[in-house]
ZALOLUM-680310 format. One record per residue (C-alpha): x, y, z. Coordinates in steps of 0.02 Angstrom, whole numbers, plus 50000, padded with zeros to 5 digits. Example, Ala and Ser with C-alpha at 12.3 -4.5 7.8 and 13.67 -1.06 7.14 Angstrom:
<rodrens>
506154977550390506844994750357
</rodrens>
This chain:
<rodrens>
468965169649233470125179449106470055196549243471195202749098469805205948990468805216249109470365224249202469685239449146468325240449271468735226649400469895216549489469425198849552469965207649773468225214849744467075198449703468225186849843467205179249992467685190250158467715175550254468655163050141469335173349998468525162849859468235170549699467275158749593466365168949475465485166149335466485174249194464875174549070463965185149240465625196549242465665198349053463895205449077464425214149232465655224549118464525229148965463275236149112464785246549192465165251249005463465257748964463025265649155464555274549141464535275649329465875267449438465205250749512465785246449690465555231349741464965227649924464765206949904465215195749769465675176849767465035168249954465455152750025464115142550100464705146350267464935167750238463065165950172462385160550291463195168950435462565185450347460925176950314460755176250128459535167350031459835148450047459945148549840461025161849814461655166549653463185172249777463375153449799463535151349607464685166149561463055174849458462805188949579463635203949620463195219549757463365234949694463525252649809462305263849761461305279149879460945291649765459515291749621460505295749451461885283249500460415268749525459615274049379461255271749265461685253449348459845249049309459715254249132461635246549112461015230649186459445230749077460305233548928461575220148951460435206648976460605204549165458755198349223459015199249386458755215149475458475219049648458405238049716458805241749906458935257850005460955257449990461215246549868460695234549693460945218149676461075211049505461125191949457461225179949302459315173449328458585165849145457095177149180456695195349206456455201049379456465218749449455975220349622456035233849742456485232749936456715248449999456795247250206
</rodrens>
């Protein structure tokens, strides 16, 4: 991944395992990743990006993660006009994959649309 191009909004630290510091990303999911900051116009902090194997499963992620793959990112988010900027961002920038927690949204490089809710 060229982080030069989206330097502007990120910085590989922020998508590096915690527990091995690999940052394999996908740089057609960060290219997307940037349009969607672009258009939200809302900063983007990222709690999890690239996992090992290992780091997902200690935290218990899904066995399939797009973590695995470098096509998923974590993004902070508690308040309602900040959530609804990511979303619309991600929407318009082609990112299919769209999951909304209490504290945070995950967003993915699926090939099809999903928005799903899990609020706890």
């Amino acid at each position: 991944m060229n982080w030069e191009l989206v330097k502007k909004y990120f910085k590989p630290e922020e998508f590096k395992c915690p527990c091995c510091g690999k940052c394999d990303m996908l740089p057609e999911f960060i290219l997307k990743l940037y349009k969607a900051r672009e258009i939200s116009n809302v900063p983007f902090i990222i709690n999890s990006g690239f996992r090992c194997r290992k780091h997902n499963t200690q935290i218990r992620g899904a066995f399939n993660s797009y973590h695995l793959k470098g096509e998923a990112c974590d993004i902070k988010c508690e308040d309602p006009y900040t959530r609804y900027q990511i979303i619309m961002g991600a929407i318009k920038s082609d990112i299919y994959g769209i999951i909304i927690y209490k504290n945070f949204i995950h967003l993915d490089n699926r090939k099809e649309r999903l928005l799903l809710v899990k609020i706890y």
